[in-house]
N, C-alpha and C positions, 0 to 999 in steps of 0.2 A: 160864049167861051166859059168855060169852068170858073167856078170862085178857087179852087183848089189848082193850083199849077204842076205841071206835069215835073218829076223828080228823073233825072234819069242817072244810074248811078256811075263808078268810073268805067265801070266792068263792060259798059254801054245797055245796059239793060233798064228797061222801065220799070223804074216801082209802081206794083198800082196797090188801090187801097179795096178798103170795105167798102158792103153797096152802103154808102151814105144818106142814099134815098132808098126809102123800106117800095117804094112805088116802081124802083128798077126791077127788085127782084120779083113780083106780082108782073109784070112785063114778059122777063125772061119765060119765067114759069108758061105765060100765056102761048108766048111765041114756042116754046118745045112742044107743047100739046096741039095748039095748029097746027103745025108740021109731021104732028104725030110721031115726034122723035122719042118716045117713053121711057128711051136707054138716056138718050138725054137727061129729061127730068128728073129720072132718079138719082144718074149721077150728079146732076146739080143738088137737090134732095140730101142728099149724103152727106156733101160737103158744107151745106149750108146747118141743117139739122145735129150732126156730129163733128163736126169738124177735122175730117179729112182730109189727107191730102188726094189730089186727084190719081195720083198711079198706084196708092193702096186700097184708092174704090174701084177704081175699076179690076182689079185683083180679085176683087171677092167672090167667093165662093157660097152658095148657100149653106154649105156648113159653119159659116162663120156665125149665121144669125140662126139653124135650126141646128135642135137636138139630133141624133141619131133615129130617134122613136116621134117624130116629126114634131116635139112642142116648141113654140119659139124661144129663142133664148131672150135674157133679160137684157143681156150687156152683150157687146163689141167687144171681143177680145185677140189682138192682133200685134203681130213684130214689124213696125216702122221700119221701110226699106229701108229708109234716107240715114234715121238713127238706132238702128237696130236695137233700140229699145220697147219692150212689150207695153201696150196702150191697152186701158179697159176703162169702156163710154157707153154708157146706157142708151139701150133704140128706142127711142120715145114712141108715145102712140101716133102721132103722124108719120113717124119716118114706118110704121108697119102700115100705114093705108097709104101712102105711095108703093113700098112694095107690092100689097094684092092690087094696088091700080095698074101698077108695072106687070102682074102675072095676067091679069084680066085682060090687060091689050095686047096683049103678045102671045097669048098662049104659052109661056113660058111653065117650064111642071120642075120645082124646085127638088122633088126626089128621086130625079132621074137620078141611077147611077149611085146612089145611096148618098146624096147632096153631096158629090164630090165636083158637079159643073159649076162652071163658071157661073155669075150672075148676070155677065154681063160679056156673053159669048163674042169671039169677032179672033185676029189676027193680034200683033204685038204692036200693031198700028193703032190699037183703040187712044191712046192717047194723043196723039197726034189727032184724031177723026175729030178726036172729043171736043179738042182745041179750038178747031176749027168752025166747029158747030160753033161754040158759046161766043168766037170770034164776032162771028157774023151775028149772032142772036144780039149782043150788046150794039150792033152797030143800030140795027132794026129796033131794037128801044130806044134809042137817042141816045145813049149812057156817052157823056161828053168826056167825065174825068177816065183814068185808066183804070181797068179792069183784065181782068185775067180768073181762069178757072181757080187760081190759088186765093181771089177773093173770096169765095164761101167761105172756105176753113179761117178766112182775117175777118170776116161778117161773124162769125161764131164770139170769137174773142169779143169785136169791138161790142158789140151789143151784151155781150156777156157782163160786161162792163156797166155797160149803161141801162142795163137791169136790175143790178144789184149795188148802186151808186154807195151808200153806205156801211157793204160788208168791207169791213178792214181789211181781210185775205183774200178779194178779187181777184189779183194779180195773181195771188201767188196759187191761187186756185188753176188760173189759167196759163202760168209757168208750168205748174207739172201736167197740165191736161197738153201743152203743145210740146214738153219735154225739153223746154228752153233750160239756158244755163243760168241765166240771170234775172229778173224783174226787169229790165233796162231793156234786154232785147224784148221780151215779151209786148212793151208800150210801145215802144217804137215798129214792130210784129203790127199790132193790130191796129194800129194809126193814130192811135191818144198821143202821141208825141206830136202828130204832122198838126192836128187839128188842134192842139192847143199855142204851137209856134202860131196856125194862120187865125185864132181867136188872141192873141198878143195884138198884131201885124191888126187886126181889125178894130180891135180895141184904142188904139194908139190912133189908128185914123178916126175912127168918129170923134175923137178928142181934138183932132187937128180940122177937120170938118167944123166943130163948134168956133174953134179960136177962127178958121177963116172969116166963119160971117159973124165975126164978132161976138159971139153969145159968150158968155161964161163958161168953158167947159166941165160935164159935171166926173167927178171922177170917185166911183163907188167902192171904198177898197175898207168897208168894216168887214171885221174877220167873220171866218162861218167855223162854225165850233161842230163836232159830229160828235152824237153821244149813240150808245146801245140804247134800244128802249129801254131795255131794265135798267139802266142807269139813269135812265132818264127820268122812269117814273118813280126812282127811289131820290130822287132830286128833289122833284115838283112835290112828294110827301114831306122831303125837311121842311122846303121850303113853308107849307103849311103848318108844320109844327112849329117853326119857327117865327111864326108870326102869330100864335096865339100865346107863344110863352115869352117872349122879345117884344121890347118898345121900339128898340135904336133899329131906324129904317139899313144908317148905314152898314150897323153892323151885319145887320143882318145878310145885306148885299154882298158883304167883302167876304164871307163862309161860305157864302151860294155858288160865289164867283171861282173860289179856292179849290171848294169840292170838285166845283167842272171842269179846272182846269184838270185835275188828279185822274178825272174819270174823260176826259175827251181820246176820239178817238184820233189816234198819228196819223 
């Protein structure tokens, strides 16, 4: 059973989250390619790499990612069905060698038609198909906790997160990359809400696991101070200045401390 407890909201629909485990989505990935589903892959690809939703990927057009004059474009530039606001997302160099992997196995010819084809050719049922595929793909990796095709696009964010732990504008980096209204929904979006209620909820039990068999429980709550580097290393130089022109150890400590608190990051 999941360490993670299934959410289901009033509307009756399941929340699911981000792949939590980086070893699901190496899984999935394997299982599309065995089956040779390569329309699959990429649209997994897509939403995992750019953060997509899945019915504006499979929307895509080869003109969305090539020039006229066949060079590739730099950036994703597209109108969100869901919020009809325009999104521009850089295609990384993996997300272009899925695509020539996706042309290689398919035979696919991106300028048919002057790139005005589909990428991702099929009926108005591709969504549904698509479903269904990744349905079954997570069942075939063991993935216990929920999952759904809209977990790539919440794997973008959450990791996004957990990449850059101490830039300040994270969030709010990835508020206007998902075109959220607030920071609040954005956390609770990619799952740092859910995962920091069940790291509380886990925290509180190992403390009550100690007091059961008696132990002391240890309970670790010195604060964690975040500074910029440049802040940091214009700190660690007072510090030094200030200890070749200063006697007083305390004094010295209580301007160290002052500074940091002035320059820590919120």
């Amino acid at each position: 059973m999941s360490e993670r407890a299934e959410i289901t909201k009033k509307t009756g629909k399941t929340e699911v989250y981000p792949f939590w485990n980086l070893d699901d989505i190496k899984k999935m990935v394997d299982i599309f390619t065995g089956k040779e589903q390569w329309h699959w892959r990429l649209a997994f690809m897509f939403g995992l790499l750019m953060g997509r939703r899945v019915g504006d990927t499979l929307k895509l057009r080869w003109s969305d990612i090539y020039e006229e004059n066949g060079r590739r474009k730099t950036h994703l530039m597209i109108e969100e069905e869901k919020t009809k606001k325009e999104t521009y997302v850089l295609i990384p160099a993996l997300m272009w060698s899925e695509v020539f992997l996706y042309i290689a196995k398919t035979g696919a010819d991106p300028c048919a038609d002057g790139y005005s084809n589909c990428i991702f050719p099929g009926t108005n049922r591709k969504d549904a198909a698509y479903r269904a595929a990744f349905k079954k793909a997570a069942a075939e990796a063991g993935i216990t906790y929920p999952v759904s095709t809209h977990s790539t696009r919440k794997t973008f964010g959450y990791y996004g997160v957990k990449l850059h732990p101490y830039d300040p504008a994270n969030i709010d980096v990835l508020q206007k990359f998902f075109n959220h209204s607030d920071r609040t929904t954005t956390l609770r979006y990619i799952g740092l809400t859910q995962e920091k209620q069940d790291n509380y909820s886990k925290d509180w039990a190992n403390v009550m696991t100690d007091i059961l068999d008696g132990k002391k429980p240890t309970i670790e709550n010195s604060p964690v101070v975040t500074l910029k580097s440049d802040d940091l290393r214009d700190i660690l130089v007072l510090a030094i200045k200030k200890g070749r022109e200063e006697s007083d150890d305390l004094s010295i400590l209580n301007d160290l401390i002052s500074t940091i608190e002035q320059k820590r990051v919120m």
